[in-house]
LUMNU-825433 format. One record per residue: x negated, z, y negated of N, C-alpha, C, O, CB in turn; residue number from 1; residue in three letters; chain. Coordinates in nm, 4 decimals, m for minus. Last residue first. Glycine has a CB too. Example, Ala and Ser with C-alpha at 12.3 -4.5 7.8 and 13.67 -1.06 7.14 Angstrom:
REM residues 2
     n_east       n_up    n_north    ca_east      ca_up   ca_north     c_east       c_up    c_north     o_east       o_up    o_north    cb_east      cb_up   cb_north   koldo   sese   nupa
    m1.2850     0.7080     0.2250    m1.3670     0.7140     0.1060    m1.2900     0.7870    m0.0030    m1.3409     0.8039    m0.1138    m1.4084     0.5725     0.0598       2    Ser      A
    m1.3190     0.7800     0.5690    m1.2300     0.7800     0.4500    m1.3200     0.7800     0.3300    m1.4236     0.8465     0.3319    m1.1308     0.9046     0.4473       1    Ala      A
***
This chain:
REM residues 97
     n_east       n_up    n_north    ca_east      ca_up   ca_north     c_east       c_up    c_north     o_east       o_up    o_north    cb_east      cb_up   cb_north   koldo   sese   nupa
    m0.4769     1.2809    m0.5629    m0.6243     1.2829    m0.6651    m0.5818     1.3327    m0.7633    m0.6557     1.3516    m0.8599    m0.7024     1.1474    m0.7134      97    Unk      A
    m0.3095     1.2877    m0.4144    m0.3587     1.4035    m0.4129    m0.4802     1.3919    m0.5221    m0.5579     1.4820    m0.5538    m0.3947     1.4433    m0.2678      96    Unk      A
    m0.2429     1.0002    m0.3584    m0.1712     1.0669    m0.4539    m0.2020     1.2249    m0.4795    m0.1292     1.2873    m0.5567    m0.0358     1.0472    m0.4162      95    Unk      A
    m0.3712     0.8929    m0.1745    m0.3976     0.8529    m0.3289    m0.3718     0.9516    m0.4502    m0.4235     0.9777    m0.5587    m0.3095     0.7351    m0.3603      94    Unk      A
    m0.3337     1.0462     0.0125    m0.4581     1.0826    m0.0487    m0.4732     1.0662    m0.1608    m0.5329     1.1340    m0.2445    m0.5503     1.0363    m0.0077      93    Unk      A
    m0.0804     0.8994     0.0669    m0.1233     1.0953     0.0801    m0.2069     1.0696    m0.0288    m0.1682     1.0690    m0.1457    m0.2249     1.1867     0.2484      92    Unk      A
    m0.1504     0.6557     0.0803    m0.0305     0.7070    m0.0174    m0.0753     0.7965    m0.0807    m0.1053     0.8112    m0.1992     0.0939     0.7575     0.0372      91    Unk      A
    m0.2621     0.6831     0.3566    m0.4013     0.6433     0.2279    m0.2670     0.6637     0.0997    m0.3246     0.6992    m0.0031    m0.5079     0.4050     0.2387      90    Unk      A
    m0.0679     0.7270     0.4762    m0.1452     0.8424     0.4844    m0.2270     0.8223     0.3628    m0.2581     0.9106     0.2827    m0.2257     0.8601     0.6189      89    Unk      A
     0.0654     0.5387     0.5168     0.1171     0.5933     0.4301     0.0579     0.7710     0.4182     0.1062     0.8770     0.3784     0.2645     0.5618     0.4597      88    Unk      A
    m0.1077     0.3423     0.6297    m0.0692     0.2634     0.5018    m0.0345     0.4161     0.3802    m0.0637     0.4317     0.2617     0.1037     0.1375     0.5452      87    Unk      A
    m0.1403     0.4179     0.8776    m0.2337     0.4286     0.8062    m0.2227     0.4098     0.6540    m0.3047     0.4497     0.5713    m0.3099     0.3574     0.8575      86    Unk      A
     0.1116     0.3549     0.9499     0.0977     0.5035     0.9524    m0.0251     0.5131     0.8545    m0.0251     0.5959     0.7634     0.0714     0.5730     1.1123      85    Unk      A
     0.1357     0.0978     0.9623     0.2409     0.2183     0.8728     0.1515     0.3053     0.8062     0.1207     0.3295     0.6895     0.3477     0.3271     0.9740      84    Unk      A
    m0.0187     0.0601     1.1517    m0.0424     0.0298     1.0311    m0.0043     0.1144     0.9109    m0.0622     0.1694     0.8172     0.0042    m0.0764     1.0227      83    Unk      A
     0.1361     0.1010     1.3623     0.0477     0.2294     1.3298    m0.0649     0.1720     1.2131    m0.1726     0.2270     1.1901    m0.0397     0.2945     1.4882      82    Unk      A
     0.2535    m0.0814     1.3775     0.3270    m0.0202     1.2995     0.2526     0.0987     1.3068     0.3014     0.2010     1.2588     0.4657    m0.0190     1.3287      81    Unk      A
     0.1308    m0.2581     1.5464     0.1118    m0.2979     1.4189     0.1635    m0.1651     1.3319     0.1136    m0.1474     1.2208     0.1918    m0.4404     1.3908      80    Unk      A
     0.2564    m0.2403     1.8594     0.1439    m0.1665     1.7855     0.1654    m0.1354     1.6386     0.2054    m0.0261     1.5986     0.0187    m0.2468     1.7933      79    Unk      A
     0.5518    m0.2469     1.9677     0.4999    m0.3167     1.8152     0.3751    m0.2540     1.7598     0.3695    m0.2168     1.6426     0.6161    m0.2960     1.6889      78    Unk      A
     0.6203    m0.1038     2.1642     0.6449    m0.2501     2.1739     0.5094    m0.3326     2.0871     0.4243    m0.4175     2.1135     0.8108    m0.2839     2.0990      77    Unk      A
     0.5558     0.1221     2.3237     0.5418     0.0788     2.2161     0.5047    m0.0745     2.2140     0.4049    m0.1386     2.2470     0.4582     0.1601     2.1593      76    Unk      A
     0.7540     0.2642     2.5737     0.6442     0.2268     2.5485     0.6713     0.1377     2.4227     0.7808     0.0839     2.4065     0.5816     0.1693     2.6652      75    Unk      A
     0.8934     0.5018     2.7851     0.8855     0.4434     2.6845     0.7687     0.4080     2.6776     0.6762     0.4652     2.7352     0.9257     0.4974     2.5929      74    Unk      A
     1.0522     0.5578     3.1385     0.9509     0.5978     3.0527     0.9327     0.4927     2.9172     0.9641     0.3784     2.9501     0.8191     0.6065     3.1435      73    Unk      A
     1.3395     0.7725     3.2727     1.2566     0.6936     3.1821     1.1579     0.7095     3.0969     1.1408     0.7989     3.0140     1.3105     0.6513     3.1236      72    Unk      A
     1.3178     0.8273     3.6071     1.2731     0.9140     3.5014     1.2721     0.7370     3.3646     1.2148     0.6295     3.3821     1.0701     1.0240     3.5620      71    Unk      A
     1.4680     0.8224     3.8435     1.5193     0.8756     3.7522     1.4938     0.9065     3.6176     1.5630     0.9655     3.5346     1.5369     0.9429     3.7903      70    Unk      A
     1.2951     0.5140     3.8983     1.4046     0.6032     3.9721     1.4849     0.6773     3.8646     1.5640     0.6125     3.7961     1.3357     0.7170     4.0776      69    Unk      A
     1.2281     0.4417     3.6503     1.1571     0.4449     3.7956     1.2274     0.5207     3.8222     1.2246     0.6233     3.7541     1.0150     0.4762     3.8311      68    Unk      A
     1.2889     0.2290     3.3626     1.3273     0.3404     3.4460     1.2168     0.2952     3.5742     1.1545     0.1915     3.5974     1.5140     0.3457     3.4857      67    Unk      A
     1.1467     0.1476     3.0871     1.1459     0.1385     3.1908     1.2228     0.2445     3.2991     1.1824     0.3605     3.2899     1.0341     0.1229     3.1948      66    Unk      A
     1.1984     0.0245     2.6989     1.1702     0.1447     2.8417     1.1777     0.0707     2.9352     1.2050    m0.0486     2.9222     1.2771     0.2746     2.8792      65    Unk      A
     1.0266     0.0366     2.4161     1.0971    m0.0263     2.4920     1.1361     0.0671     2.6235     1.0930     0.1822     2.6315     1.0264    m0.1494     2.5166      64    Unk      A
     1.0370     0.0132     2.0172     0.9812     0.0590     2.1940     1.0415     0.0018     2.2405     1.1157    m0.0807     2.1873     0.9882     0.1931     2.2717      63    Unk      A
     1.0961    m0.1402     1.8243     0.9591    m0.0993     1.8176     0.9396    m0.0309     1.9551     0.8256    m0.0215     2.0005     0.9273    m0.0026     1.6894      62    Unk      A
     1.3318    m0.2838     1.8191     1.2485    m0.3446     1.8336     1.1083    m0.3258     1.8896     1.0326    m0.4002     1.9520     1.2556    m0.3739     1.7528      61    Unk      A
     1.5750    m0.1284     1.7072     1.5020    m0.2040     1.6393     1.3761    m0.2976     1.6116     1.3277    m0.3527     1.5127     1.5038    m0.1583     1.6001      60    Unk      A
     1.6500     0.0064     1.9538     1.7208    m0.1012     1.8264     1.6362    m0.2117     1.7609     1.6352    m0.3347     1.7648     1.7658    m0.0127     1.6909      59    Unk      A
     1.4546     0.1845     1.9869     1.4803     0.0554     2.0276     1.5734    m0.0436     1.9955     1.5620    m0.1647     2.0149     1.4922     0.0626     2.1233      58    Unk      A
     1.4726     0.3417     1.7518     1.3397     0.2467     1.7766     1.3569     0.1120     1.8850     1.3084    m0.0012     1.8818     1.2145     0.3519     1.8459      57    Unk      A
     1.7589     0.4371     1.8291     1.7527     0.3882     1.7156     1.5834     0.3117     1.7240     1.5925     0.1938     1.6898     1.7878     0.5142     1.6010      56    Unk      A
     1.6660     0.5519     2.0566     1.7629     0.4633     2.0614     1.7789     0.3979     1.9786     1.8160     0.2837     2.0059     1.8539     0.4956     2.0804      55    Unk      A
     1.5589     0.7680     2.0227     1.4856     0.6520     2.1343     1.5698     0.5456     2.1039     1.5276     0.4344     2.1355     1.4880     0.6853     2.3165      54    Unk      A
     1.6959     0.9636     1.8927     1.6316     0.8830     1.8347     1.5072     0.7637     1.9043     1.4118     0.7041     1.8544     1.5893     0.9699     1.7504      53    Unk      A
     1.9002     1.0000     2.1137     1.9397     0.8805     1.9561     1.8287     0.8370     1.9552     1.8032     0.7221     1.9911     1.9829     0.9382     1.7798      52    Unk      A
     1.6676     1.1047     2.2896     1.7890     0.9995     2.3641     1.8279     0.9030     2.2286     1.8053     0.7823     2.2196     1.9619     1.1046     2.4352      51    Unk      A
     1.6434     1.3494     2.1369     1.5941     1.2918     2.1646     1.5918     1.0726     2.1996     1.5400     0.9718     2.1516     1.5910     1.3873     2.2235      50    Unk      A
     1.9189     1.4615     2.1457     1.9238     1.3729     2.0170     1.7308     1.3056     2.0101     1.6882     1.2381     1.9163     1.9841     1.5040     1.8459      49    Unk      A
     1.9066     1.5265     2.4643     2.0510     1.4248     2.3584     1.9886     1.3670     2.2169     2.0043     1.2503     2.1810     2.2150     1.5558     2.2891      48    Unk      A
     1.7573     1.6965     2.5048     1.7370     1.5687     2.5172     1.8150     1.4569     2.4381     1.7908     1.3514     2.3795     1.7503     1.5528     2.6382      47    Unk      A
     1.6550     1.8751     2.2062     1.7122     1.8441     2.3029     1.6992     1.6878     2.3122     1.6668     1.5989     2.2333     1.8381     1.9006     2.2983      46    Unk      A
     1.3265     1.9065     2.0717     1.4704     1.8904     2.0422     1.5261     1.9114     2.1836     1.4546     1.9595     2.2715     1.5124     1.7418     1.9717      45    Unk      A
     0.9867     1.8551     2.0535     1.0988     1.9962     2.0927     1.2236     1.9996     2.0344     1.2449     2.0854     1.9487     1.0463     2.1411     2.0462      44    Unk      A
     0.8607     1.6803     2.0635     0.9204     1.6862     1.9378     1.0264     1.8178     1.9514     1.1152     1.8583     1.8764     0.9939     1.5360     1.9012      43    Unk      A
     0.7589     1.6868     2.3179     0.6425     1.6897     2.2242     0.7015     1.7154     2.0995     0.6298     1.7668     2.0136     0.5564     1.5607     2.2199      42    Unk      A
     0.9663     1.7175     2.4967     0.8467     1.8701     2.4742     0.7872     1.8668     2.3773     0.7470     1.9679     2.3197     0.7245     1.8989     2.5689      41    Unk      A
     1.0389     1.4762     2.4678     1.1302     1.6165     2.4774     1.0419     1.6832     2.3972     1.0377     1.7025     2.2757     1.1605     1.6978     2.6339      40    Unk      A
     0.8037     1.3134     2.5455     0.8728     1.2979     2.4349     0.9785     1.4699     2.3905     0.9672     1.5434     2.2924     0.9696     1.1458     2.4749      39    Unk      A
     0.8552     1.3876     2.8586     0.7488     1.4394     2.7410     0.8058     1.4564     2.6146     0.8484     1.5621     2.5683     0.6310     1.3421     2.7147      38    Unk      A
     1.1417     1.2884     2.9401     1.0659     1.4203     2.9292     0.9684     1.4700     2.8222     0.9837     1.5542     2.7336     0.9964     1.4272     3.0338      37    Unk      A
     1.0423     1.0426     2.9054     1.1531     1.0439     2.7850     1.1092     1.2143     2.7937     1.0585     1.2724     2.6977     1.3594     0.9778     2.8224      36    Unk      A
     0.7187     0.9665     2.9330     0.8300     0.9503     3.0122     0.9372     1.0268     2.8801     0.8896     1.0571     2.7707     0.8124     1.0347     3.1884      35    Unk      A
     0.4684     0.6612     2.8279     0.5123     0.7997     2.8406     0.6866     0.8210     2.8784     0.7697     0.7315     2.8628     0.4718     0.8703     2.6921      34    Unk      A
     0.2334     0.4989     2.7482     0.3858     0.4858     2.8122     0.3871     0.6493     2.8185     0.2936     0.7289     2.8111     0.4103     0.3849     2.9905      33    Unk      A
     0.0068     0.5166     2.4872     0.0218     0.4326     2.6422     0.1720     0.4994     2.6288     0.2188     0.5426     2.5235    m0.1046     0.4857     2.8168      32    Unk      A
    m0.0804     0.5581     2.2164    m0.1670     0.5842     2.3145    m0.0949     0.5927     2.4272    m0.1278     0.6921     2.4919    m0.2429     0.6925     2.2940      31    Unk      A
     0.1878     0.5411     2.0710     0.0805     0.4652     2.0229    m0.0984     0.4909     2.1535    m0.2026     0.4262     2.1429     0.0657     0.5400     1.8298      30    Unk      A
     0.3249     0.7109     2.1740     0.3459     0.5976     2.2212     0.2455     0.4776     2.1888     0.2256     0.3700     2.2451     0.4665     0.5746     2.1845      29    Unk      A
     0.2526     0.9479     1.9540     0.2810     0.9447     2.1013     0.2327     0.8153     2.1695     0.1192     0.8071     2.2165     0.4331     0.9601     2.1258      28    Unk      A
     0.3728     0.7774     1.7245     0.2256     0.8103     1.7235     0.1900     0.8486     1.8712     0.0968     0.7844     1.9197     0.1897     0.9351     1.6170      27    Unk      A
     0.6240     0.7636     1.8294     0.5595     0.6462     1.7967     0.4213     0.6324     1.7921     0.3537     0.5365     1.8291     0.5980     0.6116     1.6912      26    Unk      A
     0.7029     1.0114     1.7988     0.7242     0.9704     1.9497     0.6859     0.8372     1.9486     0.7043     0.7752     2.0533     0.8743     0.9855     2.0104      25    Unk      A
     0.6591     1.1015     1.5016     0.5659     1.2005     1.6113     0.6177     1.1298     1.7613     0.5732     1.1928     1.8572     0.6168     1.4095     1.6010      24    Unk      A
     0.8318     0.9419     1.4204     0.7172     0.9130     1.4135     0.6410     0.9975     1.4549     0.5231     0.9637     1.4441     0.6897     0.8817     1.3180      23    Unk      A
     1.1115     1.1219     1.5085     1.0620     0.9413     1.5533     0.8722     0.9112     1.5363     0.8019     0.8677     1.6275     1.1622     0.8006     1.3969      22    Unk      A
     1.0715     1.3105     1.3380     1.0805     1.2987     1.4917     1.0460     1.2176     1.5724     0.9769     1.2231     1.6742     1.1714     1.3006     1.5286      21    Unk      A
     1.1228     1.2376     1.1062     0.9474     1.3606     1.1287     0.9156     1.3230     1.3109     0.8138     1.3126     1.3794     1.0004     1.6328     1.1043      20    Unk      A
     1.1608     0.9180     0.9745     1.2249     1.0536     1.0578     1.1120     1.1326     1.1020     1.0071     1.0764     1.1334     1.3189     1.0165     1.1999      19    Unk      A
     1.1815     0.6396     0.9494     1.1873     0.7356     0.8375     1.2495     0.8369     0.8869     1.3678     0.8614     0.8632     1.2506     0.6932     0.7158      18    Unk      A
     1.2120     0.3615     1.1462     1.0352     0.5166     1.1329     1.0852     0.6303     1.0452     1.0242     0.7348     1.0677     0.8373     0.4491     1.0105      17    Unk      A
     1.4206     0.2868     1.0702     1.3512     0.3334     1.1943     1.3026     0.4241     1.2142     1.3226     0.5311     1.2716     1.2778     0.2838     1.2306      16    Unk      A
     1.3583     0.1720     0.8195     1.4830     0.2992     0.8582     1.4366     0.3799     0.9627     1.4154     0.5012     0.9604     1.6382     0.2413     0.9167      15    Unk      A
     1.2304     0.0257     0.8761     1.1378     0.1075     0.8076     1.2343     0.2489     0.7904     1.2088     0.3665     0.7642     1.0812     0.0296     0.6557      14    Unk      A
     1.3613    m0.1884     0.9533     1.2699    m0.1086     1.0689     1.2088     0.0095     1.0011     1.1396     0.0880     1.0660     1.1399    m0.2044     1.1368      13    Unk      A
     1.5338    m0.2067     0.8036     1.5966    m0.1699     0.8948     1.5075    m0.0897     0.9641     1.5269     0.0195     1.0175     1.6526    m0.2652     0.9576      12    Unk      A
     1.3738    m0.3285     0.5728     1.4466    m0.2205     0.5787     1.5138    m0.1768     0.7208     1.5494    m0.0597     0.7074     1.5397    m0.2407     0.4815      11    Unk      A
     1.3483    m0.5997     0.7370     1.2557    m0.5195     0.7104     1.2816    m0.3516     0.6753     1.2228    m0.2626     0.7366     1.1987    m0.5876     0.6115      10    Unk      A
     1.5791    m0.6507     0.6875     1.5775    m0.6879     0.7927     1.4280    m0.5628     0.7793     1.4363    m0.4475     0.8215     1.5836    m0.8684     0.8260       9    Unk      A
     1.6110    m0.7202     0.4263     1.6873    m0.6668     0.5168     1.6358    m0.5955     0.6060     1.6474    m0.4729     0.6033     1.7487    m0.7418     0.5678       8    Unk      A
     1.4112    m0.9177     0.3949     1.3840    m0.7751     0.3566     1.4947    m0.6610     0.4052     1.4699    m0.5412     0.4188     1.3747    m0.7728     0.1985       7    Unk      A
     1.4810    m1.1276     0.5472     1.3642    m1.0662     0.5495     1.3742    m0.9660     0.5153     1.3469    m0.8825     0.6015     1.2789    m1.1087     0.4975       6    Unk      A
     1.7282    m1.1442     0.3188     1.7818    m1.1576     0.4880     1.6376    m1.1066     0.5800     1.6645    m1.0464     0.6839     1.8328    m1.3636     0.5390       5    Unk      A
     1.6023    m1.2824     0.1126     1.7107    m1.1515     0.0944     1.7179    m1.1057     0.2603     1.7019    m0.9849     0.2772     1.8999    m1.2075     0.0178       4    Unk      A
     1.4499    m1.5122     0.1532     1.4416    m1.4239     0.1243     1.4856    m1.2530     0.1630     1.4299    m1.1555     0.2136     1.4617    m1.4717     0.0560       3    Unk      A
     1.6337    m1.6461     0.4897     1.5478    m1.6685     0.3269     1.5278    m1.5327     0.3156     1.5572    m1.4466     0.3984     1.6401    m1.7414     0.1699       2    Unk      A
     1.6031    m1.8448     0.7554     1.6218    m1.7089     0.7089     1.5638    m1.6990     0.5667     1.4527    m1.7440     0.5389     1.5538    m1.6058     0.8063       1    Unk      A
***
C-alpha cells in the first residue's frame, strides 16, 4: 500500500467522524456498549438517520454491533479515536488565544 492509498484511506475515517451526530455516538461509545435506542435519545434524531449514521462508523471500522434479540447494541471498535477528540479540542484552545 503506498503513500497516496494511506491517506485515502485515512480520509475516509476522518469523513466518518466529521458530523455533530456521529461524534456525540462515539464519545457515547467511548464509555462501553450501548443499545441503538439510546444512541436515538442521546442525538435526538430519528431512528432512520440514526441507523445511516451507525452505518457510515461501521463502514469504516470504528464501531461495531451486536444484536440480542431485538435490540442492537454498539460498541467502539477503535478507542484511539478519542485521540481525535483530544487532538481537536487542544485546536479549540489553540486557537482561542
Amino acid at each position: 500500500m503506498d503513500d497516496r492509498d494511506v491517506f485515502r484511506r485515512q480520509a475516509r475515517v476522518l469523513k466518518a467522524l466529521a458530523n455533530e451526530a456521529r461524534l456525540m455516538m462515539v464519545d457515547r461509545l467511548a464509555r462501553g456498549e450501548c443499545s441503538a435506542g439510546e444512541l436515538v435519545a442521546l442525538v435526538g434524531l430519528d431512528a432512520s438517520t440514526v441507523s445511516k449514521h451507525l452505518s457510515v462508523l461501521r463502514a469504516s471500522g470504528i464501531v461495531d454491533d451486536r444484536r440480542a434479540g431485538t435490540t442492537v447494541f454498539y460498541r467502539l471498535m477503535t478507542p484511539c479515536v478519542m485521540n481525535f477528540f483530544a487532538c481537536a479540542t487542544q485546536v479549540l484552545k489553540d486557537k482561542a488565544l
